[in-house]
ROKOLMI-655367 format. One record per residue (C-alpha): y, x, z. Coordinates in Angstrom, 2 decimals. Last residue first. Layout:
residues N
{node {Y; X; Z}}
...
END
This chain:
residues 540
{node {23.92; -49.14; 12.32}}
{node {27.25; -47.91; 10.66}}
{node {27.06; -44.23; 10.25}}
{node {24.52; -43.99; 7.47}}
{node {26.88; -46.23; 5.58}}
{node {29.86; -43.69; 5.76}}
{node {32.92; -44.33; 8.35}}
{node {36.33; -43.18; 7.24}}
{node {38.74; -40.40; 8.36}}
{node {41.58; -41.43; 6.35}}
{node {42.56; -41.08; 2.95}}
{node {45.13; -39.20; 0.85}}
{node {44.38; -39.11; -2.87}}
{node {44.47; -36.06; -5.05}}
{node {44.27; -36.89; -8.90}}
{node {42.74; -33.43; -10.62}}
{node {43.46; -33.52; -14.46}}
{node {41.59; -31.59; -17.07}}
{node {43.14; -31.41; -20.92}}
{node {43.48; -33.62; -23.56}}
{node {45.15; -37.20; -21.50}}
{node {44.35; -40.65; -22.26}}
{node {42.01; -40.38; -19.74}}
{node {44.24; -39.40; -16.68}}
{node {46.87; -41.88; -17.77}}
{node {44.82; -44.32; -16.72}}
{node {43.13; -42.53; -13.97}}
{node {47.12; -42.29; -12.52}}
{node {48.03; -45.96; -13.00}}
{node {44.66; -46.95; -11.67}}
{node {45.20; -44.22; -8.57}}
{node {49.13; -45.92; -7.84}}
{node {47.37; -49.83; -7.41}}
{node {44.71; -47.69; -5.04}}
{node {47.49; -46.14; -2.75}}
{node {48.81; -42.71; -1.79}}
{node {47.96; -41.27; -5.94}}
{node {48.76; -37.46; -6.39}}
{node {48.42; -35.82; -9.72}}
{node {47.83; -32.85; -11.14}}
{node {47.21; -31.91; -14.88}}
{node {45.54; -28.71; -15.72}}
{node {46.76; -25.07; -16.48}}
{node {44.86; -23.61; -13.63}}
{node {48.37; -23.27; -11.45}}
{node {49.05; -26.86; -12.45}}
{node {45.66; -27.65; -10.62}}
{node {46.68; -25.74; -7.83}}
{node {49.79; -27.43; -7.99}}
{node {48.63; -30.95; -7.87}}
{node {45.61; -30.08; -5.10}}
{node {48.48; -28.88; -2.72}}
{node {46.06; -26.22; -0.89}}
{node {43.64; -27.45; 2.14}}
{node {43.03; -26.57; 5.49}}
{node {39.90; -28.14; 6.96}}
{node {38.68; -30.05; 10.39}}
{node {35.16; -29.90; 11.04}}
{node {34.57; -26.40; 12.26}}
{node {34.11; -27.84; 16.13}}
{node {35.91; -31.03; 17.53}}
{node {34.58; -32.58; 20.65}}
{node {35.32; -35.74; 20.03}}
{node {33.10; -37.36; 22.97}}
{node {30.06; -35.98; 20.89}}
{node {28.71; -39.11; 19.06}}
{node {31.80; -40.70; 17.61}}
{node {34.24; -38.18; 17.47}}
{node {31.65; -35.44; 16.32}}
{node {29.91; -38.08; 14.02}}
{node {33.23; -39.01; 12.58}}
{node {34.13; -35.03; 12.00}}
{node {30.60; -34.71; 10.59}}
{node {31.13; -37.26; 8.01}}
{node {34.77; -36.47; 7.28}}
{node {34.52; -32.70; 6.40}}
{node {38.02; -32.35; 7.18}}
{node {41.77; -32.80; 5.42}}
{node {40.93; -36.49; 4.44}}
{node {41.59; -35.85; 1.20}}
{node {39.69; -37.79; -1.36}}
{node {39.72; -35.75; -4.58}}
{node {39.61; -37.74; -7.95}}
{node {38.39; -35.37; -10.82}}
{node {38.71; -36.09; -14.37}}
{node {37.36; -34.37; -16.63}}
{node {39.32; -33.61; -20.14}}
{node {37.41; -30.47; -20.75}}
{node {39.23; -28.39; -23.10}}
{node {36.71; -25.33; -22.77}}
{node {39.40; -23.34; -21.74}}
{node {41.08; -25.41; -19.04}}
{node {37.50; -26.91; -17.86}}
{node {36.53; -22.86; -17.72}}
{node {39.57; -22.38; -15.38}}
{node {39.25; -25.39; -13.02}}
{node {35.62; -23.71; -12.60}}
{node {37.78; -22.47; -9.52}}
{node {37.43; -25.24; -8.08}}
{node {33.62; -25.11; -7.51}}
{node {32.99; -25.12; -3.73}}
{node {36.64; -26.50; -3.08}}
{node {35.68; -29.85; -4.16}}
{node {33.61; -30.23; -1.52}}
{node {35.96; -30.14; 1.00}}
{node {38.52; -31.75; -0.43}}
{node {36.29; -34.85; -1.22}}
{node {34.63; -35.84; -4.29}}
{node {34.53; -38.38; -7.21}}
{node {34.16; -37.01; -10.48}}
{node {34.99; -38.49; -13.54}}
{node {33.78; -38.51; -17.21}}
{node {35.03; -40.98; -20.11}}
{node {32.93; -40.25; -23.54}}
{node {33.40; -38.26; -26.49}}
{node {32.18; -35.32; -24.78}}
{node {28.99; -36.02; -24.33}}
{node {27.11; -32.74; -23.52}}
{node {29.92; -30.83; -22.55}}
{node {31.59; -33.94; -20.31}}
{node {28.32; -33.91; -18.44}}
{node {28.45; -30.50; -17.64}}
{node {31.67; -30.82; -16.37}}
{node {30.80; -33.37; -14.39}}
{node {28.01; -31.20; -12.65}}
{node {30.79; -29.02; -12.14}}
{node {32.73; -31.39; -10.35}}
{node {30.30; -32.93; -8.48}}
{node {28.00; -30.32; -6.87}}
{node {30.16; -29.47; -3.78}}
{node {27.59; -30.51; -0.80}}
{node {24.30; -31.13; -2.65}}
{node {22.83; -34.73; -0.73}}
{node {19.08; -33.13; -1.47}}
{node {18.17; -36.85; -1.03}}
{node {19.11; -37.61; -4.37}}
{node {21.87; -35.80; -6.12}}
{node {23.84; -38.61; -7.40}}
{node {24.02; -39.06; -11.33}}
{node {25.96; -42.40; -12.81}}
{node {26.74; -42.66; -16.63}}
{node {22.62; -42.22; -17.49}}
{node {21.64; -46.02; -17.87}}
{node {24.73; -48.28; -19.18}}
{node {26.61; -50.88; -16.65}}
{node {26.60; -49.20; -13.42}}
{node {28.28; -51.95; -10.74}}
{node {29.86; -49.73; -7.96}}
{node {29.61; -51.30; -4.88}}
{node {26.21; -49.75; -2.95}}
{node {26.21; -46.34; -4.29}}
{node {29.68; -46.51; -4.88}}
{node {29.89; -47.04; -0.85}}
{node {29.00; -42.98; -0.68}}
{node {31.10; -41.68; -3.25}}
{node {33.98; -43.58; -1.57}}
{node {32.54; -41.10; 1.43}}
{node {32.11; -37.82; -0.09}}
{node {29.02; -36.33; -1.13}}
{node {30.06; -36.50; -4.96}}
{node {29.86; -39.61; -6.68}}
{node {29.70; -38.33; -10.86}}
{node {30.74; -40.87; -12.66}}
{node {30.08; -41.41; -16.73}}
{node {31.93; -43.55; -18.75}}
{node {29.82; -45.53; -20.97}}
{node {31.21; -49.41; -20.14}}
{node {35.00; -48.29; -20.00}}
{node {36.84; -46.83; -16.79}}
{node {39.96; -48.46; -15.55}}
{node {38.32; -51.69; -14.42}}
{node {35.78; -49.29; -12.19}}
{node {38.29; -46.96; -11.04}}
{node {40.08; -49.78; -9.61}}
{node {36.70; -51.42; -7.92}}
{node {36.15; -48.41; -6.64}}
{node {39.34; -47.52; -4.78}}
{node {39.35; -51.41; -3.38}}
{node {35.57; -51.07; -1.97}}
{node {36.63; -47.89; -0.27}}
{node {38.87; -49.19; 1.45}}
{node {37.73; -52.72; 2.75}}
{node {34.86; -50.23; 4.27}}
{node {33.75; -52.75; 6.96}}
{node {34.30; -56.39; 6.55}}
{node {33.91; -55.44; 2.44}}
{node {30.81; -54.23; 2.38}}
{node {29.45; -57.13; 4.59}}
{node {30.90; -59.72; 2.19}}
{node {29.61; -58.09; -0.59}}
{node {26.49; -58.34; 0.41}}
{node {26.28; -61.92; 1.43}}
{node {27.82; -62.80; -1.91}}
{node {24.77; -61.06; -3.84}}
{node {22.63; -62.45; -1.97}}
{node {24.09; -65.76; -2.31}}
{node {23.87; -65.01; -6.21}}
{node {20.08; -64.62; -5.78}}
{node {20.25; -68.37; -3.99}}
{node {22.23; -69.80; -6.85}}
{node {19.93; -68.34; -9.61}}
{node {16.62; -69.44; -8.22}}
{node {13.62; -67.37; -8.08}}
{node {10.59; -69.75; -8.07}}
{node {8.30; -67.06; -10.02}}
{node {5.49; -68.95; -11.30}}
{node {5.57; -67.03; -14.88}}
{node {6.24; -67.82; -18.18}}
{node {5.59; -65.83; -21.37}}
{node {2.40; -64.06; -20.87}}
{node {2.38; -60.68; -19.96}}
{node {0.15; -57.98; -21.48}}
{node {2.56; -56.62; -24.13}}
{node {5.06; -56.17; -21.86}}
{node {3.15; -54.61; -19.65}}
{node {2.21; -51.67; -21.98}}
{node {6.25; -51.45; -22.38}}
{node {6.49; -51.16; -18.66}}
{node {3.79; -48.58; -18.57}}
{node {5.64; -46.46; -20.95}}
{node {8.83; -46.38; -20.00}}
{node {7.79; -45.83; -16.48}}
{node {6.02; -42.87; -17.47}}
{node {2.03; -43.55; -16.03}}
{node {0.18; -43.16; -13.08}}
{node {-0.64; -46.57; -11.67}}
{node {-1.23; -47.93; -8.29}}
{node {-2.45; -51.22; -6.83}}
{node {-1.88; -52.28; -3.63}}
{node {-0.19; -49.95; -2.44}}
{node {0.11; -48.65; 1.45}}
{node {3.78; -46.95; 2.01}}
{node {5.34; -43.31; 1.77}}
{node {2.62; -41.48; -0.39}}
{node {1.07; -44.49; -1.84}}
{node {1.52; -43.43; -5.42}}
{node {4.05; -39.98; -5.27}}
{node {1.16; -37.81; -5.68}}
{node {-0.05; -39.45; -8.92}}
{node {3.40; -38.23; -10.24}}
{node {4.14; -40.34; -13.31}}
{node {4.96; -42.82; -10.78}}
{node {3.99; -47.08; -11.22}}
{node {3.48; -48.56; -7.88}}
{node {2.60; -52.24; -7.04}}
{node {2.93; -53.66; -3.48}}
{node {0.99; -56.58; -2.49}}
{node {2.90; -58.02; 0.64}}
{node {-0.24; -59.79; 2.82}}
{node {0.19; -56.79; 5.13}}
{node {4.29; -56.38; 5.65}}
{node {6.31; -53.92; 4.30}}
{node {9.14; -51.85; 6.03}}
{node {12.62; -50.37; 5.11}}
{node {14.38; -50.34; 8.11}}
{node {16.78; -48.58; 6.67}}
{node {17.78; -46.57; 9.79}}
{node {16.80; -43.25; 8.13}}
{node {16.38; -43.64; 4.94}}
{node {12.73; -45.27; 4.11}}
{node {10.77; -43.51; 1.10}}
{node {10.27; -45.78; -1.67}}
{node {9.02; -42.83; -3.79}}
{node {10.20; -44.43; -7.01}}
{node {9.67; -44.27; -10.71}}
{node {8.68; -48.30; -11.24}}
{node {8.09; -50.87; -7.88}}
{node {6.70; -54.28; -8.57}}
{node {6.75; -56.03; -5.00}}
{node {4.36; -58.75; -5.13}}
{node {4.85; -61.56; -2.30}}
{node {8.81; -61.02; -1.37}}
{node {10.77; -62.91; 0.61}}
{node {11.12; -60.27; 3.48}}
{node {12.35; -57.46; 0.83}}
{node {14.92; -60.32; -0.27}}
{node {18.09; -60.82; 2.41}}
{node {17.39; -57.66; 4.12}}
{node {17.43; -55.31; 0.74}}
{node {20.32; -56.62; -0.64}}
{node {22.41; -53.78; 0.26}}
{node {23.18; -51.63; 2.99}}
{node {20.25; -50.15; 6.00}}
{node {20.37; -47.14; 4.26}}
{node {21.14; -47.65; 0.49}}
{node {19.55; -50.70; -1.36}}
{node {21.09; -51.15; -4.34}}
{node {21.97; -54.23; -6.08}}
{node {20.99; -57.81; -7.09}}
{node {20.35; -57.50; -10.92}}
{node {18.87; -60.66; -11.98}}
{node {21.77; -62.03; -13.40}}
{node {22.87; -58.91; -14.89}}
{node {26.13; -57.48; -13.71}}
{node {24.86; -54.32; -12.78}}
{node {23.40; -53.55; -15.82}}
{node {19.39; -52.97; -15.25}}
{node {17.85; -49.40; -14.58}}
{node {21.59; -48.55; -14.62}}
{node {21.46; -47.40; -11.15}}
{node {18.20; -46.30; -10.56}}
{node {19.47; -42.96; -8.55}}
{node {21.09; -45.23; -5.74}}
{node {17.80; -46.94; -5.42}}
{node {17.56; -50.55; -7.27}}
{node {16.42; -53.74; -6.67}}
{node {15.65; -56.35; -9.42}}
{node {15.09; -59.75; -9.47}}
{node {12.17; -61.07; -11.23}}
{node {12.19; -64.11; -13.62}}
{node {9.34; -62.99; -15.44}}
{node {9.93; -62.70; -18.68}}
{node {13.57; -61.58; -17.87}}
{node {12.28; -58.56; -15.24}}
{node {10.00; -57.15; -17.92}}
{node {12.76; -57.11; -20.26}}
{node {14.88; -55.27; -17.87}}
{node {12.30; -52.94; -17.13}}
{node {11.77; -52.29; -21.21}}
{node {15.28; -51.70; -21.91}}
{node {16.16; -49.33; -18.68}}
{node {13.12; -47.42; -19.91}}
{node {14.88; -44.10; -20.80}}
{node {11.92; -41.93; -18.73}}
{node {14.31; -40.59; -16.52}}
{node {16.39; -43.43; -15.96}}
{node {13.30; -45.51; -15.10}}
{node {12.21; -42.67; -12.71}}
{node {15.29; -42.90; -10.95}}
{node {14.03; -46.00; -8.70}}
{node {13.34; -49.59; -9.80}}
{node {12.00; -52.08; -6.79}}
{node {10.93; -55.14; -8.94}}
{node {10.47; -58.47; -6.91}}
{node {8.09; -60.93; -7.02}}
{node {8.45; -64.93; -5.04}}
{node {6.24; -66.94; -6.06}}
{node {3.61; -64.31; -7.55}}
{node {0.88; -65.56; -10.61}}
{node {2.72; -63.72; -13.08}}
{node {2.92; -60.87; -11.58}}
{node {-0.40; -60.01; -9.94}}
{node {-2.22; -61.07; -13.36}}
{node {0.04; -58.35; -14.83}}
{node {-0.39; -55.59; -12.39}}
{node {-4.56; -56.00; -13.11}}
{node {-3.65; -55.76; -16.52}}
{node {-1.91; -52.98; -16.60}}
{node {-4.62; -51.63; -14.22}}
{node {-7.48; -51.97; -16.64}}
{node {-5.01; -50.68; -19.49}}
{node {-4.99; -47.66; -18.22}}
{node {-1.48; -46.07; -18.30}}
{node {-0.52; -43.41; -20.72}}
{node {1.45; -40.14; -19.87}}
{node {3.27; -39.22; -22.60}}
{node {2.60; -36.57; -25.85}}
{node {3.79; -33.66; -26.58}}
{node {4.17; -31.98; -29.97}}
{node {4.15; -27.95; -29.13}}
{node {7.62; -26.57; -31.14}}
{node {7.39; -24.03; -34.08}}
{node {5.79; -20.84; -33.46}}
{node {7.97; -17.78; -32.92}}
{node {6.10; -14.77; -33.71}}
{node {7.42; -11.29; -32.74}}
{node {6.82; -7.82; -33.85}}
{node {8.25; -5.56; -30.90}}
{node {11.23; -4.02; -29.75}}
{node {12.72; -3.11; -26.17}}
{node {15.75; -4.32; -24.95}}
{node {14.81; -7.07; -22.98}}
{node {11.71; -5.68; -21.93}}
{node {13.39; -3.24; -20.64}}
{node {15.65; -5.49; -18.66}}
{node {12.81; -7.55; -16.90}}
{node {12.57; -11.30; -18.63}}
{node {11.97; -13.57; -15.40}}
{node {11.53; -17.47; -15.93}}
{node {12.23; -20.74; -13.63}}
{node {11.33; -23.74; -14.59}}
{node {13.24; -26.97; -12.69}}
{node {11.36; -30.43; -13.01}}
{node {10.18; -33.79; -14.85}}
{node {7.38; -35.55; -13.78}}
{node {4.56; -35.16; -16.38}}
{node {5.30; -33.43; -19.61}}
{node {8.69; -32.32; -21.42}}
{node {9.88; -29.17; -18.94}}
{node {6.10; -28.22; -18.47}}
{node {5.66; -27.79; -21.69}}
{node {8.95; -26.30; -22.37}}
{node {8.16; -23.51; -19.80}}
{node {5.16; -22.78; -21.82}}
{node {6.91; -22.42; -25.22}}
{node {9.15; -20.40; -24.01}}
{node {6.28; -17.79; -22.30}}
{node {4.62; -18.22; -25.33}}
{node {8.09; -17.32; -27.63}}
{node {8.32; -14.30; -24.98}}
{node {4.86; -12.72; -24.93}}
{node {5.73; -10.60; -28.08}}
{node {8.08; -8.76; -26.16}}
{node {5.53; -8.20; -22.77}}
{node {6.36; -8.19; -19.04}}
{node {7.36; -12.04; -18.38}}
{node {7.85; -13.26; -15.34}}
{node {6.88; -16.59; -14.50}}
{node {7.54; -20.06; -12.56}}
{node {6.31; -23.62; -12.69}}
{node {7.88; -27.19; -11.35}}
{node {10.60; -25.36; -9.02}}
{node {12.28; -25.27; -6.12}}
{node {9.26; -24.44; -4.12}}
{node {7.87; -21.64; -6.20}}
{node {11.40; -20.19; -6.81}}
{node {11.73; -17.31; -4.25}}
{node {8.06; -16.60; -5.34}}
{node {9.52; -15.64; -8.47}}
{node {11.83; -12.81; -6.89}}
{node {8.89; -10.95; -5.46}}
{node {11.18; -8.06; -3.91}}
{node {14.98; -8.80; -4.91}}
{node {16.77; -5.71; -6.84}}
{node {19.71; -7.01; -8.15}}
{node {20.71; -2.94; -8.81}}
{node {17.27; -1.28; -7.84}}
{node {16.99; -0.75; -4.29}}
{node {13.52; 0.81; -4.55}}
{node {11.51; -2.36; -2.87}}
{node {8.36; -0.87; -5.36}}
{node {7.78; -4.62; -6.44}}
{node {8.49; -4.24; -9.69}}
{node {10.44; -0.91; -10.25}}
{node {8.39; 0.06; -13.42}}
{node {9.39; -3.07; -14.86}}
{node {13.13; -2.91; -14.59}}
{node {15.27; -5.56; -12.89}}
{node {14.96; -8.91; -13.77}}
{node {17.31; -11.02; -16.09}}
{node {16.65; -15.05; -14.92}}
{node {16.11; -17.96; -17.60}}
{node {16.55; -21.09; -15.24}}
{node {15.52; -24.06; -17.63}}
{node {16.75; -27.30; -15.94}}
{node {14.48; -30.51; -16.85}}
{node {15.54; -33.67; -13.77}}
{node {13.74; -34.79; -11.69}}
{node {16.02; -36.02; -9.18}}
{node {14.70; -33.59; -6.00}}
{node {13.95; -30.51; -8.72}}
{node {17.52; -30.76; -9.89}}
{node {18.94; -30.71; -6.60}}
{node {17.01; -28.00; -5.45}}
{node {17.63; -26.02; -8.90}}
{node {21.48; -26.78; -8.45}}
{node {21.26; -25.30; -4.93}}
{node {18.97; -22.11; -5.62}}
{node {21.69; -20.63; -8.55}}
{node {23.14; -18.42; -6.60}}
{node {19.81; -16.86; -6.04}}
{node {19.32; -16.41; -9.89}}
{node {22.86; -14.44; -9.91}}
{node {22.58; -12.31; -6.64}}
{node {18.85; -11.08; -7.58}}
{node {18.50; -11.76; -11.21}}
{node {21.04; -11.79; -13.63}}
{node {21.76; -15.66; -15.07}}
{node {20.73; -17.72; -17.94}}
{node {21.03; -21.01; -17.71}}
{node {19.06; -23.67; -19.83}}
{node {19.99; -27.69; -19.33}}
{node {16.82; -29.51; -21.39}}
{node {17.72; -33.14; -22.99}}
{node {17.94; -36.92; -21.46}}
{node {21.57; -36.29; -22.25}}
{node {23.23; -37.94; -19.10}}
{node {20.76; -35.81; -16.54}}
{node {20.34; -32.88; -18.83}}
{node {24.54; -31.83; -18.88}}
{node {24.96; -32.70; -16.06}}
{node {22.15; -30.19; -14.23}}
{node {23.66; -27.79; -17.24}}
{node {26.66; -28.03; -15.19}}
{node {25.24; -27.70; -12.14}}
{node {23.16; -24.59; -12.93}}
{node {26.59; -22.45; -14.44}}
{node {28.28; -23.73; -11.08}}
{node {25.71; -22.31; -8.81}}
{node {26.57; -19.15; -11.20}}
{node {29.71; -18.69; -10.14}}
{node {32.65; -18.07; -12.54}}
{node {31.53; -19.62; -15.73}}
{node {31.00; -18.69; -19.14}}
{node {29.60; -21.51; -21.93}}
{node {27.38; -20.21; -24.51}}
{node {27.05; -22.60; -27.65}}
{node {24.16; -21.33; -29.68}}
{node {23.92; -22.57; -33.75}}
{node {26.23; -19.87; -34.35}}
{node {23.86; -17.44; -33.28}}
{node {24.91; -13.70; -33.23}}
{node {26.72; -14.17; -30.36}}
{node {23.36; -15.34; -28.59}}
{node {21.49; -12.23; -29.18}}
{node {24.15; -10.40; -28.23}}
{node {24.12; -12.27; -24.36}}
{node {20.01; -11.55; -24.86}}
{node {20.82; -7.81; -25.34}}
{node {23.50; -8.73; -22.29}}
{node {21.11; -10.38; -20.44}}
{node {19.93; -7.38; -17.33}}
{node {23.61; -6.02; -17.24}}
{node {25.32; -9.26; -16.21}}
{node {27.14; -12.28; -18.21}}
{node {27.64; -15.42; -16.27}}
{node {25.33; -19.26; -17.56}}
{node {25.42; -22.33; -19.43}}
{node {23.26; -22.01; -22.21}}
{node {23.96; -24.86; -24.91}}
{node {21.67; -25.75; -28.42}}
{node {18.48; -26.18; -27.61}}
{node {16.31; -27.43; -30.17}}
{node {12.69; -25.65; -28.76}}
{node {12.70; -23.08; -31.69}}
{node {16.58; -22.29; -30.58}}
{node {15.10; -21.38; -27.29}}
{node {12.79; -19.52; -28.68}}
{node {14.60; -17.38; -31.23}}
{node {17.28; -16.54; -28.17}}
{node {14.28; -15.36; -25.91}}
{node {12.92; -13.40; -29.10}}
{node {16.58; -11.38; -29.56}}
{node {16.92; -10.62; -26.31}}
{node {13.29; -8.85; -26.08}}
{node {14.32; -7.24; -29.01}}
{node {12.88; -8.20; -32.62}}
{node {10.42; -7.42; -35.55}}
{node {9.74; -10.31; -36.89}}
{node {6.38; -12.33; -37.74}}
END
């Protein structure tokens, strides 16, 4: 045991649990746990300029690393900026540890107006969040650490939230930092393994619906082994991209609204295998079962098993693991009668539709696609090329594509790309977002200029929030409220940062531009004029 400062046993712990980058904005309430972290050369801190933008970036940062993003933040103002990139992370699963400063103890809950003073911050966090706690004791600290990481590496994997109150920051105590828990995973019974087996092998015509749980869990080898023995085409959700590579034979798509190749197999079906996936139905999907379909559900959340549609059979496992425990059950031939021509006319019939009615976007994608290697990472912001990548960008390695789920974040790609840049920086990032969404986190242009981030960020400008601009024109006789935007030149601003701008008017003139883009050491923006464009969800 140690004597140490509140600061000082928050920093221990952390660096107890391996991690090794806090994103977050200095404040009064952390700066003995700021010191703390200067005095640790193991401890990269990374400074930003919002604190939304501290969250998103360790939100990028976990979702391509498979490892814990921690911010630290002053409560009140700082922890509630901070509420968009938790809701995000909590709807993709995905491990954020929010460590928030909190005003003094013996102001608690007295509603004194104590600087950052919010009454009952925690319960703020309840429903962003997996488990949340302030801490009033020194030596409760490392336990308080060491509880958050529990629930950060077990079960379905969400946003913690912990409170450290300024004196307890500061004040002393004899500490004891025990060395990390050793957690295990969620196994499947075997019963039900090989109940899902028998199902499997014995189907004409099975299909495997793969959802962001596969990516969570790193099974991307085990479902696409599973898919191989069996001769089962695969289906993904926008966040299972990468479950299988997009240009495996059995790999048909995504199915996005009421896009993808959904339409052409769902009705085919006889055992639907679906693996870390709520299969809830977008609106105007369509996305319905019929009775004799025998639908089986692996979720590590038992609440997620038949929440959205009846199951057959349900199991409560991590994907990885129950599709590994499968493995080892199935026999070697199955009586799938999936034949490669007909899953490639799916494929065709697709593509076809894509292309009769966003010709555009399909052309910007499939440039940055050749320009980009087989790792690079993209980050589709809510912006409409973001919105056909779902559907027409092939993802070729697991963790190098991260939506935001049906939370649909406004303004969360660029600094979740510079999170994922931090945590893998030898690889390709880009993000893909719109001018108004972009301007949520530009000025984190700064930080990518001093952290040497060489992101690259393609804005569509369209000079409006397109979505609601088309839905005004198209649904409201084009009556035209707060949709259309003024922008700044996007190549000087970025020049004014210290960055590299660029405009491309064509999708030939973007591949030059991307090209160049990567080769370069430092952050480039590439603006790129569009039109007002229909998304998916508009199309029925």
């Amino acid at each position: 045991m140690s004597i140490m400062t509140g600061g000082e046993a928050l920093v221990a712990s952390l660096l107890r649990e391996d991690i090794k980058i806090i994103f977050g904005l200095p404040g009064v309430q952390i700066m003995e746990a700021l010191d703390a972290v200067y005095r640790e050369p193991q401890l990269r801190w990374v400074s930003v300029r919002h604190e939304q933008t501290a969250a998103f970036m360790a939100y990028g940062y976990a979702r391509t690393t498979g490892k814990i993003g921690v911010v630290l933040v002053v409560p009140g103002p700082g922890a509630l900026n901070t509420t968009a990139a938790l809701g995000t992370a909590y709807a993709t699963s995905t491990p954020i540890l929010l460590v928030s400063g909190q005003i003094e103890t013996c102001h608690l809950g007295r509603r004194c107006g104590a600087l950052h003073e919010v009454t009952a911050q925690v319960d703020v966090f309840r429903p962003l969040t997996k488990w949340c706690h302030c801490v009033l004791k020194v030596e409760d600290i490392p336990s308080a650490v060491r509880q958050a990481m529990y629930h950060l590496r077990t079960g379905r994997l969400r946003p913690v939230e912990l409170e450290i109150p300024l004196d307890v920051m500061r004040a002393s105590a004899r500490v004891d930092t025990p060395e990390p828990e050793s957690l295990g995973l969620v196994q499947p019974e075997l019963s039900q393994v090989q109940s899902a087996a028998r199902l499997l092998t014995l189907a004409r015509r099975p299909l495997i619906w793969a959802g962001g749980g596969v990516i969570a869990s790193d099974g991307a080898k085990e479902l696409t082994q599973v898919a191989e023995r069996l001769n089962i085409p695969v289906i993904t959700t926008p966040e299972g991209k990468g479950a299988i590579r997009g240009d495996h034979p059995l790999s048909l798509g995504v199915f996005y609204y009421h896009f993808g190749p959904g339409r052409w197999a769902l009705p085919q079906a006889d055992v639907i295998l679906v693996v870390g996936s709520r299969l809830f139905p977008s609106l105007g999907s369509g996305l319905a079962f019929q009775p004799e379909q025998k639908l089986i559900q692996i979720d590590i959340d038992p609440a997620e098993v038949g929440r959205n549609h009846r199951v057959h059979l349900g199991i409560v496992s991590d994907a990885r693991t129950a599709l590994s425990s499968l493995l080892e059950t199935l026999p070697d031939s199955s009586h799938s009668t999936w034949q490669p021509g007909e899953l490639e006319e799916i494929r065709r019939a697709v593509m076809a539709e894509l292309e009769e009615i966003a010709p555009l976007q399909l052309s910007l994608l499939r440039v940055i696609r050749r320009e980009l290697k087989e790792d690079a990472i993209l980050v589709p912001g809510v912006t409409n090329v973001a919105y056909w990548g779902h559907l027409a960008y092939p993802v070729l390695v697991p963790r190098t594509y991260l939506t935001s789920s049906y939370f649909a974040t406004l303004g969360y790609s660029f600094p979740t790309a510079l999170g994922a840049k931090i945590g893998n920086p030898q690889r390709q990032v880009v993000s893909l977002t719109g001018d108004g969404g972009f301007m949520y986190a530009v000025s984190e242009l700064a930080i990518a200029v001093q952290e040497e981030l060489n992101v690259v960020t393609i804005v569509f400008v369209d000079r409006a929030f397109g979505a609601s601009l088309h839905d005004q024109q198209r649904r409201f006789g084009g009556r035209i409220v707060g949709t259309r935007l003024h922008n700044p030149d996007f190549v000087r601003l970025a020049e004014a940062f210290g960055a590299l701008g660029v405009r491309a008017s064509s999708p030939e003139e973007l591949g030059m531009a991307l090209r160049m883009a990567l080769g370069e050491n430092r952050p480039t923006v590439i603006e790129v004029p569009v039109p007002t464009m229909i998304a998916p969800f508009q199309s029925a």
